[in-house]
N, C-alpha and C positions, 0 to 999 in steps of 0.2 A: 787695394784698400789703402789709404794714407794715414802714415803715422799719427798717435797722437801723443799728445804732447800736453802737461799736467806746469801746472805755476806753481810757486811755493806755497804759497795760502790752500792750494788745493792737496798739494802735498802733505801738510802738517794738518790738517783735518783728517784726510784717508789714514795716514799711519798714527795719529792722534799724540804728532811732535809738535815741541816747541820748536822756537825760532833758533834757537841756540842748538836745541839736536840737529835740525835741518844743517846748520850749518858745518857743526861736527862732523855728521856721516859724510859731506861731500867732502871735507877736508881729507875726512880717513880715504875714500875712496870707494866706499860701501854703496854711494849712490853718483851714478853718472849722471851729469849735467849738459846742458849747453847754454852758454851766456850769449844772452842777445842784447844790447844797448843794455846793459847793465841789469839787465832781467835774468833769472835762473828759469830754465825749460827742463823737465825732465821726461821721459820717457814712459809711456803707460807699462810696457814691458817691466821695465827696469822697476817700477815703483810695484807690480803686483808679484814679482821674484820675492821683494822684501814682505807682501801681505802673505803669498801664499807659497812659500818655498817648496822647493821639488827633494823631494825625500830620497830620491834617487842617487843624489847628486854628491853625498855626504860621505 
């Protein structure tokens, strides 16, 4: 099944951030990225760890 892959405007809708959170979390490291020609890609994984974390884990 092929990755999918979320943009920022899709990002800050689903976790209901600004443009300035978005940018913070990747700063921190709290959200992994990948820049393509100047676009941010994020990871569906990655983005639903932050909706629905694993209680396990902690």
């Amino acid at each position: 099944m092929p990755e999918v892959f979320y943009n920022d405007q899709e990002v800050m809708f689903k976790l209901s951030w600004s443009k300035s959170t978005l940018k913070r979390r990747r700063a921190d490291g709290l959200l992994r990225f990948r820049k393509i020609k100047n676009k941010f890609y994020y990871r569906e994984k990655g983005v639903f760890s932050l909706l629905f974390p694993d209680p396990s884990s902690s």
